[in-house]
N, C-alpha and C positions, 0 to 999 in steps of 0.2 A: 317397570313391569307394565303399567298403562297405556306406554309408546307401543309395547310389543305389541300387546292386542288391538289396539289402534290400527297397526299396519299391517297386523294380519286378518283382520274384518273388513280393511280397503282392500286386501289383496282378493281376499273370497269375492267381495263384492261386484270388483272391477269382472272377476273370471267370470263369475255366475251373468252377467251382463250380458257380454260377448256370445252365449248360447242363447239369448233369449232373441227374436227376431224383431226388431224393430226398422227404424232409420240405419244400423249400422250394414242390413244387407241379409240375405238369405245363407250365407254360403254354402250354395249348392252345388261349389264343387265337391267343398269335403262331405257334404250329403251323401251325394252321390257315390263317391270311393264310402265310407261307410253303409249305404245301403246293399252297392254290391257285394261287399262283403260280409252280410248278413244271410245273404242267400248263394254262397261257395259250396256250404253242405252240412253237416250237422255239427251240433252246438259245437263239438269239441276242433273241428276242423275251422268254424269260423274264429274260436280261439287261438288257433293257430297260426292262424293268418291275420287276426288284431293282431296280434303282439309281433310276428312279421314285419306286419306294415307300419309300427311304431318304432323299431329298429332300424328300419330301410331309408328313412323318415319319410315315408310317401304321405301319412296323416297330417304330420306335420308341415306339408311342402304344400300340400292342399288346404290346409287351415290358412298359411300363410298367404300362398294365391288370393285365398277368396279375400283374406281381413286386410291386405294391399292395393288387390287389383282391381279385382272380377266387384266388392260388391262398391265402391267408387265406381266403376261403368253400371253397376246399376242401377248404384244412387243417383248420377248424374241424367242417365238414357232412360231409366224404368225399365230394361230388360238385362240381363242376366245373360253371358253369353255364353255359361254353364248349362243354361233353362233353354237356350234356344235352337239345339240340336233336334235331331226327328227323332220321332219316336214310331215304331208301327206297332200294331196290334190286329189279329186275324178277331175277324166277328161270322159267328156262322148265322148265317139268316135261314127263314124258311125256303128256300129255292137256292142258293148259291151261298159262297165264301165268299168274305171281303177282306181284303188290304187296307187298315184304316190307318197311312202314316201322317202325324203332324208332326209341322215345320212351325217357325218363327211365324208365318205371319197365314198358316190356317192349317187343312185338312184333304190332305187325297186321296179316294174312297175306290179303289179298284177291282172290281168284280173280275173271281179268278175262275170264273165259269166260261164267260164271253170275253173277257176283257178290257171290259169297257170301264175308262174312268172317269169321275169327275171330281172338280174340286171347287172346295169351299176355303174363298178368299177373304181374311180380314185385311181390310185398307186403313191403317192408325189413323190416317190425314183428317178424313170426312169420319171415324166411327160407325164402320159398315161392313157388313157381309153381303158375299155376292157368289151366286153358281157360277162354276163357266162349267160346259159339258159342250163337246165337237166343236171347239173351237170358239165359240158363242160365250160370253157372261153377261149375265144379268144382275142387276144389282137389288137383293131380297129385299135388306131392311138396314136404316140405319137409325143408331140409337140418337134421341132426341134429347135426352135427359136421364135420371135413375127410374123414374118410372114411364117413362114412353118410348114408343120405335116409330117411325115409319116403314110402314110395311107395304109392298108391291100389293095390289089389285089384280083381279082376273083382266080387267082392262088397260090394265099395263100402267095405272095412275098409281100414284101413293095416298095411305090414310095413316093419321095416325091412331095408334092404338095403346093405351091406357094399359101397363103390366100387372095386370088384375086378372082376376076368371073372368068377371064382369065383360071387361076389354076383353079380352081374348073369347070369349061367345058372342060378342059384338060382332070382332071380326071374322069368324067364322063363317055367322052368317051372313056377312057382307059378299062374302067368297065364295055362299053358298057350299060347305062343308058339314053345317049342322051336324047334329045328334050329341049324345053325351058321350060318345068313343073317345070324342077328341078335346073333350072338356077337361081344365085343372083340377087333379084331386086336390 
């Protein structure tokens, strides 16, 4: 009787494991089929399509993806190729609408007034963000460490700046931006 419970407290344990997000990986595919299906329609309709998609085996085909494939590439690369489709999202601002879709490796901000777009590029290599707008990029800031950046100048030099309010009112006024509008709460 001691063996049983033995190997059925390995067996919870091993399970309960496997949901918890560590080094094994995010699987954010089966995430993803699970969150979609949380938002199909009301309670009873998303119950209908769980138990669906446990029959079909789509959960199960997705669990398996991610605990084979998808989180090995992300345990090996650090990204997820589940995680690195676009996503867009409209942002209404005061004056126009925006197109905010991101991609793997940043952000394209499209105003659907004028149509003008720009975007914001993370570069893995160097740890850096950078505008391009008309063809032009510039390269903002890149990070120096967990608590510093280098940050572009109105002179087109770089400073670094300390991830503090402190730092960050520093560089403000270096930029001449001042006031507390733009200060860290």
């Amino acid at each position: 009787m001691r063996k049983k419970n033995l190997i059925l407290v390995t067996v919870v344990a091993l399970a309960a494991s496997m949901t918890m997000q560590s080094c094994i990986g995010s699987f954010a595919l089966y995430n993803k089929v699970k969150n979609w299906n949380d938002h199909v329609g009301d309670k009873f309709v998303n119950e209908l399509v769980f138990v669906a998609m446990w029959i079909l085996p789509v959960y199960e085909l997705s669990f398996a993806a991610d605990l084979f494939i998808l989180n090995s590439i992300e345990f090996w690369s650090g990204t997820n190729p589940a995680l690195a489709q676009a996503e867009t999202k409209v942002v209404d601002g005061k004056d126009a609408q925006y197109l905010v879709a991101r991609d793997a490796t940043g952000y394209t901000i499209t105003n659907t007034t004028n149509k003008q777009v720009t975007r914001f590029n993370f570069n893995a290599s160097d740890n850096s963000w950078s505008l391009e707008n008309n063809g032009q990029e510039v390269k903002l800031f890149t990070f120096v460490d967990d608590t510093h950046v280098n940050m572009l100048t109105r002179d087109g030099s770089y400073t670094t700046v300390e991830l503090s309010q402190p730092g960050v009112l520093a560089y403000q006024e270096l930029v001449g931006i001042g006031g507390t509008a733009f200060a860290l709460k």
